[in-house]
C-alpha positions in Angstrom: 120.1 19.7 22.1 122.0 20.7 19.1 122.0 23.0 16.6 122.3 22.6 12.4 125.9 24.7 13.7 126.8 21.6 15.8 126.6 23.7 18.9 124.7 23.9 22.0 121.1 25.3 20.7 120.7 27.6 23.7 123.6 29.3 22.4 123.5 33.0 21.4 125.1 31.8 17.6 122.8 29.3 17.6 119.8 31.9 18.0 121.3 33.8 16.1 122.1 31.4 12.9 117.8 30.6 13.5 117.4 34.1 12.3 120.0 34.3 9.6 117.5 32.6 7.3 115.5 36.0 7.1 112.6 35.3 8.7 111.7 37.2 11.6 110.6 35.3 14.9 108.8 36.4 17.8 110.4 35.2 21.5 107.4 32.7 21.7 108.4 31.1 18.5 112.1 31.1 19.4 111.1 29.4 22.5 109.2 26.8 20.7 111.9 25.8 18.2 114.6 25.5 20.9 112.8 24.7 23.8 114.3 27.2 26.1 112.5 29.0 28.8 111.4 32.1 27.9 114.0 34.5 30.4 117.0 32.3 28.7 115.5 33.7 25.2 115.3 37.2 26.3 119.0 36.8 27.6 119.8 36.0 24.4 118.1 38.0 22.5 119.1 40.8 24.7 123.1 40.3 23.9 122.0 39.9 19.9 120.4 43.5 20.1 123.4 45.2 22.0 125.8 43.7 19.3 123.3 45.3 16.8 123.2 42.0 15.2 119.5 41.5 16.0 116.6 44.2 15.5 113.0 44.1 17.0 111.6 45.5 20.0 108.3 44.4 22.3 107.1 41.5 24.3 107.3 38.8 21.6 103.9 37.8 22.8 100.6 38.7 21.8 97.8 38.6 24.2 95.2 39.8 21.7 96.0 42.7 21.8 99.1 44.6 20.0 100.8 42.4 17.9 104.2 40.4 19.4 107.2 41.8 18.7 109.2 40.2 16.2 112.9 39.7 16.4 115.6 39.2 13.1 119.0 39.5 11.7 120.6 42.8 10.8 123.0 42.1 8.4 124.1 46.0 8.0 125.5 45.8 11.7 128.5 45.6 10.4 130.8 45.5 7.4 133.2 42.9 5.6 136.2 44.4 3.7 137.0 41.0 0.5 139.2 41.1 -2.1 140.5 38.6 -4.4 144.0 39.1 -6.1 145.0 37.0 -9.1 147.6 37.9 -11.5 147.2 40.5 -13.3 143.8 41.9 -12.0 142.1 42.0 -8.3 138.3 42.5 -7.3 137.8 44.5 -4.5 134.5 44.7 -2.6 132.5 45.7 0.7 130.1 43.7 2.0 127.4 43.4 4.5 127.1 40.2 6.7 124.8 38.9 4.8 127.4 38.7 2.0 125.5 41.1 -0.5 128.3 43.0 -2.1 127.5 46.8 -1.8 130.5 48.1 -3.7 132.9 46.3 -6.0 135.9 47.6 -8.0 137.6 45.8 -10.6 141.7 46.7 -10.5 145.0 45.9 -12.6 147.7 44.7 -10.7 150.7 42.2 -11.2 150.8 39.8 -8.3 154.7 39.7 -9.4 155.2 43.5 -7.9 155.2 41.7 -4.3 153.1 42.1 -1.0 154.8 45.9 -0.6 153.2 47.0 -3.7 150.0 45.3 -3.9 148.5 45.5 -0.3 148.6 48.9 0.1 146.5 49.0 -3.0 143.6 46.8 -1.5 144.2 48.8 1.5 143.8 52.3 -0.7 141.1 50.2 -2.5 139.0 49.9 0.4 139.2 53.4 2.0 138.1 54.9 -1.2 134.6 52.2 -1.5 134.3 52.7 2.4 133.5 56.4 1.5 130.1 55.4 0.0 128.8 52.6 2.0 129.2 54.3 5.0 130.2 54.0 8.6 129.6 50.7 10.1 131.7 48.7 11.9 134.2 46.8 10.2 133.9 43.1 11.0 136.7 41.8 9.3 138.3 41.3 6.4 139.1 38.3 4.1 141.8 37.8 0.8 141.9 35.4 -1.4 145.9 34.8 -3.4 146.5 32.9 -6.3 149.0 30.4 -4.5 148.8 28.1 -2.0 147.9 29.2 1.2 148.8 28.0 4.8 144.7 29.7 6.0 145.5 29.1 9.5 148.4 31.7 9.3 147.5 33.6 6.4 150.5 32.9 4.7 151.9 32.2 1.3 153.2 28.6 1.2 155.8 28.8 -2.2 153.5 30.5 -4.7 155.0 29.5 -7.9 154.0 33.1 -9.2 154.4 35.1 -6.7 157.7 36.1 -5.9 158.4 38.0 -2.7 154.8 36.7 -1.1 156.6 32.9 0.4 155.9 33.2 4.0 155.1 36.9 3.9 152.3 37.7 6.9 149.6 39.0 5.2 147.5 39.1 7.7 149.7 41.2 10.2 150.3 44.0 7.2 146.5 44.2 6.9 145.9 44.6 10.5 147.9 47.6 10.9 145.6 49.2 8.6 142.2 47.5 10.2 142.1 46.5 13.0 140.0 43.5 12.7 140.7 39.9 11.9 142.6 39.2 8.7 141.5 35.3 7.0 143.9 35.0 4.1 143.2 32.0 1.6 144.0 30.3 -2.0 141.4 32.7 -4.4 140.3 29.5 -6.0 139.1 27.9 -2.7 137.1 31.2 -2.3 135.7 31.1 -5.9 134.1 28.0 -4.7 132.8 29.3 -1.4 131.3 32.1 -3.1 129.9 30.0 -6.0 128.5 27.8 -3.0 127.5 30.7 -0.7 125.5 32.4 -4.0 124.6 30.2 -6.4 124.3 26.9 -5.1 123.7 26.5 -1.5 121.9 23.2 -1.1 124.9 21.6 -3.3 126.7 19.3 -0.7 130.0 18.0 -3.4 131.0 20.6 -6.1 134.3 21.5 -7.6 134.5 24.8 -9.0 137.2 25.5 -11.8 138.9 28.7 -12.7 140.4 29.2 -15.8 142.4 32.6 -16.8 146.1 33.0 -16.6 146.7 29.8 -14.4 144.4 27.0 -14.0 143.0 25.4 -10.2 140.3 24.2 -8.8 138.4 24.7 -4.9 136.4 21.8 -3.7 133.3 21.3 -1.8 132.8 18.2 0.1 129.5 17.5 2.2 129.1 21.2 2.1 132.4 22.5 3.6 135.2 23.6 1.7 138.3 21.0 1.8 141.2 22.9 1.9 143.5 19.6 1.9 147.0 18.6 4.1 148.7 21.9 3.2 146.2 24.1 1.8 147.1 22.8 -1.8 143.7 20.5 -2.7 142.4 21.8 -5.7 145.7 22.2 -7.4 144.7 20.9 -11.1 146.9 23.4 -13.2 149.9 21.2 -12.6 148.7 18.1 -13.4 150.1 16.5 -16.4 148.4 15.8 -19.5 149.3 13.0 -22.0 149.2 15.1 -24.7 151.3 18.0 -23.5 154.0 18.2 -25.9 156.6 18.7 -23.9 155.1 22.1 -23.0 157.5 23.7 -20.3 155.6 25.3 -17.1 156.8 27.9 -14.9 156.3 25.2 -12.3 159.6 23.6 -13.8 157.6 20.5 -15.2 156.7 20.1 -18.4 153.3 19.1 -19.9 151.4 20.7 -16.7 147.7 21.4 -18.0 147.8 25.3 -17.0 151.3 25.2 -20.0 148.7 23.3 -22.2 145.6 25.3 -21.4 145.8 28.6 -19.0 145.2 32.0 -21.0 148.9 32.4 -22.0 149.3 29.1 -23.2 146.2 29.8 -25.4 147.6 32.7 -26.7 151.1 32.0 -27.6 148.9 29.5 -30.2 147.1 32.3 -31.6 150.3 34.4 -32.4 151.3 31.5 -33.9 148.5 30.9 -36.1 149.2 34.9 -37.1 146.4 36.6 -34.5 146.9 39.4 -32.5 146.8 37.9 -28.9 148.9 38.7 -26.1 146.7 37.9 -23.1 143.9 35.7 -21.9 141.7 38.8 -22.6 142.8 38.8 -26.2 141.9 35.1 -26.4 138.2 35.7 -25.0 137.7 38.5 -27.2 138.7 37.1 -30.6 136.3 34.0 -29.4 133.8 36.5 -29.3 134.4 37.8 -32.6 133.7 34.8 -34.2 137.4 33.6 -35.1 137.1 30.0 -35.8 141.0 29.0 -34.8 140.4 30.9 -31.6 137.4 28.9 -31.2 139.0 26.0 -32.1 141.9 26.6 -29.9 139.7 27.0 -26.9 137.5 23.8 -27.5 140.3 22.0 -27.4 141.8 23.4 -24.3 138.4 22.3 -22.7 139.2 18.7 -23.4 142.4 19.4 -21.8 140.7 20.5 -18.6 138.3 18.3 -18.9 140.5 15.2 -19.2 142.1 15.8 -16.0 138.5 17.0 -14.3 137.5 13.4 -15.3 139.7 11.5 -13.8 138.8 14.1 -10.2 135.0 13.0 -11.0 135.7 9.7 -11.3 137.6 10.0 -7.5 135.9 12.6 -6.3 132.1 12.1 -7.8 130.6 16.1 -6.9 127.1 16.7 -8.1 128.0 19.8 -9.6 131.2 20.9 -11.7 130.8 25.0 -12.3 133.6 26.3 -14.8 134.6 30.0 -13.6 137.2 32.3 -14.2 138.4 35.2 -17.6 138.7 32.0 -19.8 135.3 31.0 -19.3 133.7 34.3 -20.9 134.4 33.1 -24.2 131.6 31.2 -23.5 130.1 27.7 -24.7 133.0 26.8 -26.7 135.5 25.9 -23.3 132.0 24.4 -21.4 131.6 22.1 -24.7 135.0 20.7 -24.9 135.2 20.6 -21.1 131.9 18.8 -21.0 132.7 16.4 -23.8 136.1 14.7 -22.4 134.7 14.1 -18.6 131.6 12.4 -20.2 133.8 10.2 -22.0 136.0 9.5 -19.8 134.3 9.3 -16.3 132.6 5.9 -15.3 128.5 6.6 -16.1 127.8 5.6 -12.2 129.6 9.2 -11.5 128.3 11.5 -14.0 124.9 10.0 -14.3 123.7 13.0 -12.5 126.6 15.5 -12.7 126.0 19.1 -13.9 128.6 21.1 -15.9 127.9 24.7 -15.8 129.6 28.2 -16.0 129.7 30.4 -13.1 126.6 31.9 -11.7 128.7 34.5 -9.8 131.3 35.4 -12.4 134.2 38.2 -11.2 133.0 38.4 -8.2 132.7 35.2 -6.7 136.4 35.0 -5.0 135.2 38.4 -3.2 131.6 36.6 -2.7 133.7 33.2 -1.1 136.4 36.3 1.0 133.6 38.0 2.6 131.8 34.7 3.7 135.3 33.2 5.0 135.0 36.4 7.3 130.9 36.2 8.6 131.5 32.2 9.0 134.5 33.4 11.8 133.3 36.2 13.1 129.6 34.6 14.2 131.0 31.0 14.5 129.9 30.0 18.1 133.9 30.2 18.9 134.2 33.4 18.6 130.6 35.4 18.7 129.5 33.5 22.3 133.1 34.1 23.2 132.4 37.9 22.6 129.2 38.1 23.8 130.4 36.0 26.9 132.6 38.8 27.9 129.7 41.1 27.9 127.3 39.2 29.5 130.5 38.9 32.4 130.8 42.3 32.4 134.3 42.0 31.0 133.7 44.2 28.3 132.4 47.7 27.5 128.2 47.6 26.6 128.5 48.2 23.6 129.3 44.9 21.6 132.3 45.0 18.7 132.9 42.1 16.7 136.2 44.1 15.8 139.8 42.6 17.2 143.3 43.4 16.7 143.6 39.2 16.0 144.7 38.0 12.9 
């Protein structure tokens, strides 16, 4: 018998994943939705309740008489350290394991300083919004980078703006500060995760775009996050565009879309035109203010994005294409021009049904995707039943941590 996990139903994650849809369950009904005999249930249960990741108490059957215990998920068993650095800003954030954020702060950074400069700022970060959530547990913690990442080691694979990160073990400086397993991934990849994880969980294909000082994508397929070869799927802000102009990218290309349409790009037009803009931010805000060549500048770099998102819906052919990231504040005008050149250009068959939306999580879903990277580990079947194995074998103290020095 298997579980929606793919696992053995009779497993404690399995249990366990039955009550992470927050709805309590007494043993009987456990029983009755996997079939297994009622001492095999309280075993379970049991181990779920030592780890603290299960609350409820009593028989879990009624008799007439008092009612039956009922057994759920306690998501403030432990805590999830997430941050994810672009850059020239980071969001930092706590959360629970039920990925509700419960502290968030927004910090200014250039990813250019290196690894030495910026970790110990998520790390300084984190001890200062640990001070008022608490003291659980810390269950892990989970970074998102704006480069290509290699996720199984955690390490940057030739960021093109990121010098001093190539190769650097992230994960291994972290653990010296917590230690708890470190998951280290592409902040784009974890944009979508979160937007998937928040704001559209039943939404099996999705690409989710974020435009700000670069331009990339994460992708969704049949639910799960596709991550690609060498962790670089997703990787839109070098693709060329016909129309580039011969615009030179840091990449060492020319007419990449993110030198035709990232914040900077965006920008160095406005000067041009005479307006005061020197950053992505200063592109948003004249937007806001009603400048009609910053409007015009941004509608256009929607077509751009949205010429080469065509051609990924045409190939690709998600249900859903949410447009995130510092660029996308300045509202309808980058949806409308993004929305425009994919319905013009994609066959009918593939956008027949295709939404184009802005980001239901905003800032903070990279940190949303980084602290469900983290719970999707530490209670995959792998790693929980491996944990609560140990216990059950006596091989570990009572008391169940989901803590490890592994990285």
């Amino acid at each position: 018998m298997e579980s929606t996990l793919g696992v053995e139903a009779g497993s404690p994650a399995a249990v366990l994943r039955m009550l992470m849809d927050g709805s309590p369950r007494t043993r009987a009904e456990i029983v009755a939705a996997t079939g297994l005999a009622r001492s095999t249930v309280r075993a379970r249960l049991d181990l779920l309740v030592a780890a603290g990741l299960v609350t409820g108490s009593g028989t879990g059957e009624s008799t007439g008489g008092r009612p039956a215990g009922r057994f759920g998920f306690n998501p403030s068993a432990h805590l999830v350290l997430a941050a994810e650095v672009g850059a020239t800003h980071a969001t930092v954030a706590i959360s629970d394991l039920a990925c509700q954020l419960l502290a968030v702060e927004q910090v200014d950074l250039d990813v250019a300083d290196g690894p030495a400069a910026i970790l110990p700022l998520l790390v300084t970060t984190w001890r200062s919004l640990l001070r008022t959530v608490g003291t659980a547990e810390i269950a892990g913690v989970g970074i998102g980078l704006p480069g290509p990442v290699e996720h199984s080691s955690g390490r940057p694979n030739n960021p093109p703006i990121m010098p001093g990160w190539d190769g650097f073990d992230v994960p291994a400086a972290i653990a010296a500060e917590f230690d708890v397993p470190v998951l280290v991934d592409n902040e784009v990849n974890l944009m979508a995760l979160g937007e998937h994880t928040a704001s559209h969980p039943d939404v099996r294909h999705m690409i989710v775009v974020k435009a700000a000082t670069g331009i990339g994508a994460g992708l969704i397929s049949n639910g799960v996050l596709h991550r690609g070869a060498a962790g670089a799927a997703g990787d839109l802000g070098h693709i060329r565009v016909p129309q580039g102009g011969e615009a030179l990218c840091r990449c060492g290309n020319t007419d990449c879309l993110e030198a035709v349409a990232a914040g900077p790009a965006l920008a160095a037009k406005l000067r041009d035109l005479g307006h005061p803009a020197d950053s992505t931010a200063d592109v948003v805000g004249l937007v806001r203010a009603g400048n009609l060549e910053a409007g015009r500048v941004v509608r256009q770099a929607g077509r751009d994005i949205g010429e080469v998102l065509a051609g990924c819906v045409s190939m690709f052919n998600p249900s859903l294409v949410v447009i995130g990231g510092l660029l996308a504040e300045a509202g309808e005008m980058l949806l409308a021009g993004v929305r425009e050149s994919i319905y013009r250009r994609s066959l009918p068959l593939a956008t027949e049904n295709l939404r184009i939306v802005a980001s239901g999580a905003g800032v903070t879903a990279g940190a949303l995707g980084a602290a469900a990277m983290v719970v999707r580990h530490v209670l995959s079947p792998e790693v929980l039943d491996a944990r609560l194995g140990e216990v059950a074998a006596g091989a570990a103290a009572p008391e169940v941590q989901l803590s490890s020095s592994a990285t």
